[in-house]
N, CA, C and O of each residue as an XYZ file, in Angstrom:
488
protein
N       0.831     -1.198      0.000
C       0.000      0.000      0.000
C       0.871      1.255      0.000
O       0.631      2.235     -0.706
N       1.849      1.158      0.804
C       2.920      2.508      0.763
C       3.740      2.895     -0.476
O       4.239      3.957     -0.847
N       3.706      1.842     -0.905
C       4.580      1.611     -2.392
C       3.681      1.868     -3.329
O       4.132      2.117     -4.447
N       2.580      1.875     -3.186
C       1.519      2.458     -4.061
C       1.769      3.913     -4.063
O       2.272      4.528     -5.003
N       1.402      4.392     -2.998
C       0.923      5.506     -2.453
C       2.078      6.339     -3.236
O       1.944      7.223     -4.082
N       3.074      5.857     -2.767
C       4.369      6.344     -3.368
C       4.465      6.826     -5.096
O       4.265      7.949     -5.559
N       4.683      6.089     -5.521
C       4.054      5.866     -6.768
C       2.996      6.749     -7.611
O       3.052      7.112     -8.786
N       1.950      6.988     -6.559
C       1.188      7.824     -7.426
C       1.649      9.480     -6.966
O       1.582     10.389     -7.794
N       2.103      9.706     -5.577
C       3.117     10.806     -5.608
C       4.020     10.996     -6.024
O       4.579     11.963     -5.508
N       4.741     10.355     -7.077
C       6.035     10.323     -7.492
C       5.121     10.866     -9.138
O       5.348     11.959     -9.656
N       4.280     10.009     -9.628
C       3.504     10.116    -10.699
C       2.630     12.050    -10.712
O       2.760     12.983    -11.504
N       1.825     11.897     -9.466
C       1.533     13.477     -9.555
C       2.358     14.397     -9.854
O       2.126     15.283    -10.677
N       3.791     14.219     -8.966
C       5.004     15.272     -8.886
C       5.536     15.285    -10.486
O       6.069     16.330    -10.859
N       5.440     14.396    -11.259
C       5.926     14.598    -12.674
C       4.707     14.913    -13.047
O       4.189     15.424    -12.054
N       3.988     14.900    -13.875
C       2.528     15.741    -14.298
C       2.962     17.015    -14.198
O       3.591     17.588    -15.089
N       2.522     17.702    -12.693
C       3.010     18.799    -12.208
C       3.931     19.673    -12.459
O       3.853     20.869    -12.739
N       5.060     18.775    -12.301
C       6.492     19.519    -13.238
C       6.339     19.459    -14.502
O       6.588     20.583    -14.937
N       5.975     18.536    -15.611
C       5.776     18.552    -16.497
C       5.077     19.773    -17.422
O       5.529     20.469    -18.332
N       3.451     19.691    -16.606
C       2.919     21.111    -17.041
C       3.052     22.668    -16.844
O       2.477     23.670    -17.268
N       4.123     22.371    -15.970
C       4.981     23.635    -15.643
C       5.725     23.854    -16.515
O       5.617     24.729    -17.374
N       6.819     22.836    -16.342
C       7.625     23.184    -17.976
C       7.521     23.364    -19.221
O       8.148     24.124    -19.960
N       6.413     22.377    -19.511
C       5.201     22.769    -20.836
C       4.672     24.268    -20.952
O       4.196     24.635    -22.027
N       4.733     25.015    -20.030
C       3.506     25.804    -19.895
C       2.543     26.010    -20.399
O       2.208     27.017    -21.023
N       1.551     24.374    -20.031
C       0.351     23.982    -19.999
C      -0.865     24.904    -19.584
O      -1.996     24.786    -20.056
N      -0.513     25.771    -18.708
C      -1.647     26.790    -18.348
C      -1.887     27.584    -19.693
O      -2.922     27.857    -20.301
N      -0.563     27.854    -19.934
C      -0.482     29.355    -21.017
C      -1.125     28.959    -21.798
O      -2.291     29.337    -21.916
N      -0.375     27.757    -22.859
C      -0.910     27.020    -24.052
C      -2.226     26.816    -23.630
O      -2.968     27.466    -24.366
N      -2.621     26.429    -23.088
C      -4.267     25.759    -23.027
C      -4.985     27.055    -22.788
O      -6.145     26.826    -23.132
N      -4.876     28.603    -22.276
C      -5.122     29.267    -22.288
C      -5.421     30.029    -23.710
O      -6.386     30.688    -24.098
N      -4.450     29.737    -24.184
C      -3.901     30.346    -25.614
C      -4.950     29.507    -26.464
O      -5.870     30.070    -27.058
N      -4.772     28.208    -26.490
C      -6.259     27.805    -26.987
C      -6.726     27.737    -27.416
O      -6.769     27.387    -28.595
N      -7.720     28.177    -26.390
C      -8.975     28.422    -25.685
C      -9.633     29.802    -26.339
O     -10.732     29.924    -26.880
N      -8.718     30.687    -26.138
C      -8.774     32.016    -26.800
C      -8.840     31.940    -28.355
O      -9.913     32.164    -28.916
N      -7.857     31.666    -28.978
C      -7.467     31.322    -30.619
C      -8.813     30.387    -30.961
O      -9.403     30.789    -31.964
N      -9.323     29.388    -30.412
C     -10.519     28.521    -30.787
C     -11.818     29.051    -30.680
O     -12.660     28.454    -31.351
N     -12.325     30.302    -29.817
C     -13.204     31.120    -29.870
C     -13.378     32.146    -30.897
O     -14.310     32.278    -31.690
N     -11.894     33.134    -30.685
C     -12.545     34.324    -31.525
C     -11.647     33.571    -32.815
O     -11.137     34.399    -33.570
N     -11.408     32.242    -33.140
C     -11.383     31.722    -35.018
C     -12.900     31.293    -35.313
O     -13.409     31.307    -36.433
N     -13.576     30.887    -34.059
C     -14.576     30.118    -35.261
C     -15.811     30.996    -35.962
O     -16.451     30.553    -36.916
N     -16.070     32.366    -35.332
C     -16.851     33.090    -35.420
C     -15.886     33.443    -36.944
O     -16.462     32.619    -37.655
N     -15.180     33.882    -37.581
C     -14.680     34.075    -38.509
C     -14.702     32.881    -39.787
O     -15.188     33.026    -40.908
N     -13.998     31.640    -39.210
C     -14.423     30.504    -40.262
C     -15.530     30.558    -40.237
O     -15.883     30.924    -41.359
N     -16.766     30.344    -39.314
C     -18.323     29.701    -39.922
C     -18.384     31.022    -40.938
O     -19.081     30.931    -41.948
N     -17.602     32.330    -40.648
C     -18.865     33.391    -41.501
C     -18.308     33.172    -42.795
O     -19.049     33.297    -43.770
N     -17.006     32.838    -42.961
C     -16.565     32.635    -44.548
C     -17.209     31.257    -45.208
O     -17.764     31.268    -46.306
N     -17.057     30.043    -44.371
C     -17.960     29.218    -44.884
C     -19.538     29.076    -45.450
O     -19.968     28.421    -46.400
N     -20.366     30.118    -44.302
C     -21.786     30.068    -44.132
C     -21.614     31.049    -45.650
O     -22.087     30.495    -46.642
N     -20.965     32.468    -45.884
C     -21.049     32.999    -47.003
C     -20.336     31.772    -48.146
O     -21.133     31.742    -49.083
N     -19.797     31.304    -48.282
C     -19.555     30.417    -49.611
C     -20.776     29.726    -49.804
O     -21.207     29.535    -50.942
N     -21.418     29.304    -48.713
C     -23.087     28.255    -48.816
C     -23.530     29.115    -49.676
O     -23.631     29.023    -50.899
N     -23.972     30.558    -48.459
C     -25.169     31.374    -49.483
C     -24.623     31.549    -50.762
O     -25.573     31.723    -51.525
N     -23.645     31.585    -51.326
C     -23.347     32.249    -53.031
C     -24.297     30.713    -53.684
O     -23.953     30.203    -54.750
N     -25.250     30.254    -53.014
C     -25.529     28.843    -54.156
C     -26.871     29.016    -53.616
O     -27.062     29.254    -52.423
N     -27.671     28.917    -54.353
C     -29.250     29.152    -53.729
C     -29.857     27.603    -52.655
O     -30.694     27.425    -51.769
N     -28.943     26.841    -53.332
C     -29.637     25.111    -53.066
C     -29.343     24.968    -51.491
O     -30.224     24.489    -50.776
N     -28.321     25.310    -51.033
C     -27.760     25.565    -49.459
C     -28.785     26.377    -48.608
O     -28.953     26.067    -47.429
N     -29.427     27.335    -49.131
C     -30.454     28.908    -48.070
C     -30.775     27.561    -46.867
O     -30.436     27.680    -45.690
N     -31.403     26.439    -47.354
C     -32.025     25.864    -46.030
C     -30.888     24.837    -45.023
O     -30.927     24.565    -43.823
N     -30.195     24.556    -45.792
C     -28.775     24.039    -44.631
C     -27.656     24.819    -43.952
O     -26.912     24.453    -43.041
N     -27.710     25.991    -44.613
C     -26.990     27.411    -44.051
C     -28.220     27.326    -42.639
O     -27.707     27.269    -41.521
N     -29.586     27.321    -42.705
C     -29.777     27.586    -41.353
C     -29.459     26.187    -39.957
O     -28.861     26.219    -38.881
N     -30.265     25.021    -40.757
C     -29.734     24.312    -40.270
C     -28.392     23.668    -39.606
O     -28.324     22.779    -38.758
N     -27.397     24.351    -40.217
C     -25.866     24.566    -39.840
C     -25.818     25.313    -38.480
O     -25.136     24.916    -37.536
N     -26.502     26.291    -38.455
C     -25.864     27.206    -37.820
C     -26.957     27.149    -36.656
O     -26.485     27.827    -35.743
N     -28.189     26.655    -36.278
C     -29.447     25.905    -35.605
C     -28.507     24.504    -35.023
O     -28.550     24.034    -33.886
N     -27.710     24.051    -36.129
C     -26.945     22.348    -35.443
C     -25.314     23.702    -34.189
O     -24.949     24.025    -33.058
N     -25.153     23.812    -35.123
C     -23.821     24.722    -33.704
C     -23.930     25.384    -32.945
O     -23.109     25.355    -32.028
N     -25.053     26.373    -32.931
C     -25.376     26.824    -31.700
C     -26.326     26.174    -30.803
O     -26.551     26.968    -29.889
N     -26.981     25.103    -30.644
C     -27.836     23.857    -30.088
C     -26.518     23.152    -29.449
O     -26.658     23.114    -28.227
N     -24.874     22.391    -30.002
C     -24.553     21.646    -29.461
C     -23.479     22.626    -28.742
O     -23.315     22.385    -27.546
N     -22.877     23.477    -29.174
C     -21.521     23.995    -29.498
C     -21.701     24.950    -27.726
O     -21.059     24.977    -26.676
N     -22.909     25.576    -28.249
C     -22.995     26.808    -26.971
C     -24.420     27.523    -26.648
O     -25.000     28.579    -26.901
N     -24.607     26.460    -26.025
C     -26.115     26.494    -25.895
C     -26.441     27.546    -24.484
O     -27.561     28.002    -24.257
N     -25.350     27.783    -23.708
C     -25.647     28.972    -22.664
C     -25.895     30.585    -23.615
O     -26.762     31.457    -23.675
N     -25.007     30.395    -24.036
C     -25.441     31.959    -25.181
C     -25.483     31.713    -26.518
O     -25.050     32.368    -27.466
N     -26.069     30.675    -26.462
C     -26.987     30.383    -28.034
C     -27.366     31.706    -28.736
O     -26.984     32.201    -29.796
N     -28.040     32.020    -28.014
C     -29.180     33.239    -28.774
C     -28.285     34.968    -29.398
O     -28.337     35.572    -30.469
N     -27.653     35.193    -28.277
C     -26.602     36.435    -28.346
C     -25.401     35.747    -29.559
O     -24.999     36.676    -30.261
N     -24.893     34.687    -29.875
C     -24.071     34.165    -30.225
C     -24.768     33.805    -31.623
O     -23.965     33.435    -32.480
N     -25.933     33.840    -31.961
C     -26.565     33.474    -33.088
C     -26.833     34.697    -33.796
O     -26.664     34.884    -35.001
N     -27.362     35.695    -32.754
C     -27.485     37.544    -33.697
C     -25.956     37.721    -34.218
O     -25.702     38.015    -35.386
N     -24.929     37.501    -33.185
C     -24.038     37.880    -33.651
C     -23.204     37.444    -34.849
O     -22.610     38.269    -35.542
N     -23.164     35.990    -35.105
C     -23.009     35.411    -36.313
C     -23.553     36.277    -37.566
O     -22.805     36.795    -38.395
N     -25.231     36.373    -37.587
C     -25.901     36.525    -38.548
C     -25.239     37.783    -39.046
O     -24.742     37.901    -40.166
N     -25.279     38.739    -38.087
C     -24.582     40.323    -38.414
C     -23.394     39.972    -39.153
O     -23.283     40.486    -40.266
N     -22.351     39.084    -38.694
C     -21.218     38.887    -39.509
C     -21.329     38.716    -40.472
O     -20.908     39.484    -41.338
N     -22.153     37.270    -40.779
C     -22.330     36.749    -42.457
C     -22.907     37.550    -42.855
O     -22.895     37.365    -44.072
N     -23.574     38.575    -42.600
C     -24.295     39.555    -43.856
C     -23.471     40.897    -43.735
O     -23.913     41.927    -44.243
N     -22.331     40.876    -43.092
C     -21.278     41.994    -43.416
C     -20.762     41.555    -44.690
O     -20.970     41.929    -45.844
N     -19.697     40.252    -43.941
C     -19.561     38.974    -45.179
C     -19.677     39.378    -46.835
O     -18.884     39.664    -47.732
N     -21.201     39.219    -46.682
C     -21.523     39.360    -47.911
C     -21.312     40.716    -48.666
O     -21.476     40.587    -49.879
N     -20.978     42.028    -48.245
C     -20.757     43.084    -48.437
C     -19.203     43.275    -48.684
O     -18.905     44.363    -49.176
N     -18.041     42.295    -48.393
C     -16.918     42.606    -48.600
C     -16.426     42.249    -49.733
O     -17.028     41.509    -50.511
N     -14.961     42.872    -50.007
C     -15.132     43.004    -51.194
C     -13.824     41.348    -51.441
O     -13.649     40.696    -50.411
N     -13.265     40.985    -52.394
C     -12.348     40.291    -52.748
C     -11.436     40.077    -51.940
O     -11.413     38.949    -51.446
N     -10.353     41.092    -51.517
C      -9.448     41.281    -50.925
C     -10.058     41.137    -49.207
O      -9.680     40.264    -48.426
N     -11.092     42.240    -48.886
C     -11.556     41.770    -47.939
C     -11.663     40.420    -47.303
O     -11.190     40.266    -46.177
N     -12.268     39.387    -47.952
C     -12.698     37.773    -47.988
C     -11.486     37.105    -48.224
O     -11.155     35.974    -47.870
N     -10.912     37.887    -48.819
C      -9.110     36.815    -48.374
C      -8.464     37.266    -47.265
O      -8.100     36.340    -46.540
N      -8.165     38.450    -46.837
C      -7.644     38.692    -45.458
C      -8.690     38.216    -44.314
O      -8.244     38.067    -43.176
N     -10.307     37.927    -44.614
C     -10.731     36.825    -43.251
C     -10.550     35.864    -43.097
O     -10.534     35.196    -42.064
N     -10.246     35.439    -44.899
C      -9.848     34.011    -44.559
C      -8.561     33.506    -44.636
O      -8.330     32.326    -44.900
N      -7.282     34.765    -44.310
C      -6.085     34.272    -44.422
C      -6.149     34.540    -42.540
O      -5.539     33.646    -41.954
N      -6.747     35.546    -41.645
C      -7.491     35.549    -40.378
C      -7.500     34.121    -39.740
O      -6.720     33.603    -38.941
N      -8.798     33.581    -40.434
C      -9.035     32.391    -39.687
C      -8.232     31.399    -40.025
O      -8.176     30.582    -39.106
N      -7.351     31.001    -41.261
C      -6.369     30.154    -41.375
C      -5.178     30.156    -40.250
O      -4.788     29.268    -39.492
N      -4.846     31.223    -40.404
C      -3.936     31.788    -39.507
C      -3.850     31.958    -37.679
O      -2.917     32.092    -36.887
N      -5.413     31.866    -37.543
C      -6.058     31.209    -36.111
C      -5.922     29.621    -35.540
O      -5.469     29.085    -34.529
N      -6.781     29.060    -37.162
C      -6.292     27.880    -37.276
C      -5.023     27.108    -37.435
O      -5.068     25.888    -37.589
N      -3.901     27.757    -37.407
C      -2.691     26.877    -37.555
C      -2.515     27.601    -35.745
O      -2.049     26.694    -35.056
N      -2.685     28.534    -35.118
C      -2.097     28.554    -34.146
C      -3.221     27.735    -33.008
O      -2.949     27.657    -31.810
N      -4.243     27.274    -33.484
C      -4.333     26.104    -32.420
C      -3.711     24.798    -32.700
O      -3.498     23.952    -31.832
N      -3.369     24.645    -34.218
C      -2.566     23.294    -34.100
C      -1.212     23.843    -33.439
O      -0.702     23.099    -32.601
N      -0.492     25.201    -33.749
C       0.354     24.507    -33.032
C       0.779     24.627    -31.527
O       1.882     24.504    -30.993
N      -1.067     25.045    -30.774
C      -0.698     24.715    -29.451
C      -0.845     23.684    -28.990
O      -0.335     23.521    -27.881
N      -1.667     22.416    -29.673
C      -2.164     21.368    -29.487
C      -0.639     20.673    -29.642
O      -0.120     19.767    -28.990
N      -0.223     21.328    -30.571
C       0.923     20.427    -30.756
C       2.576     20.840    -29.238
O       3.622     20.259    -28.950
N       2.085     21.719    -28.888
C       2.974     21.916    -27.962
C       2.347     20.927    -26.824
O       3.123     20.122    -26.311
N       1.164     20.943    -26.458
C       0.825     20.734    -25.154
C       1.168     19.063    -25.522
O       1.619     18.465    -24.545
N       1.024     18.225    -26.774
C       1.234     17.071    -26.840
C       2.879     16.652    -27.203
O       3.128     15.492    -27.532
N       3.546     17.282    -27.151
C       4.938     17.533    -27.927
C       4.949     16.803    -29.023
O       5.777     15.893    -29.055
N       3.991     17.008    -30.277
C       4.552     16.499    -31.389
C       5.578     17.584    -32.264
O       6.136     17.210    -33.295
């Protein structure tokens, strides 16, 4: 039993140090952050590529009815006006505009891989 006990304090104490040296707080902080304010940017470039096609109008809602139902259902509603306002800015920008959101959210998106990839050390 002591040799157990041992063991799993020897096991906590590395974890511990580990995510210290990782700096597991930061990264997972970092995130957390980068995975919020990217996705509000990807859905609006995606949801606008749907609308440019008429056949999508009814899975553009359904999309966005399926992510705010599973994704974030405490501020569903505030989080759903606010989308909509985006994608119909969206639709008002011009070329260049729609590539700098979506060089934005690419650019969001590689920095959660590569915190994922820190916190896992690949």
């Amino acid at each position: 039993m002591k040799e157990k006990l041992q063991k799993l304090l020897r096991f906590m104490r590395f974890v511990l140090e580990r995510a210290r040296r990782d700096h597991l707080i930061n990264n997972s902080a970092s995130l957390t952050y980068t995975t919020l304010l990217s996705l509000v940017p990807l859905m609006a470039v995606g949801l606008s590529v749907l609308s440019a096609f008429p056949v999508f109008d009814k899975v553009q809602v359904e999309i966005q009815e399926y992510v705010i139902q599973n994704f974030v259902p405490a501020a569903g509603d505030a989080i759903q006006v606010y989308l909509q306002q985006f994608t119909s800015n969206v639709s008002r920008l011009t070329g260049i505009g729609i590539g700098f959101l979506v060089l934005t959210a690419l650019m969001l998106m590689s920095r959660i891989d590569e915190s994922m990839n820190a916190i896992w050390n690949v």
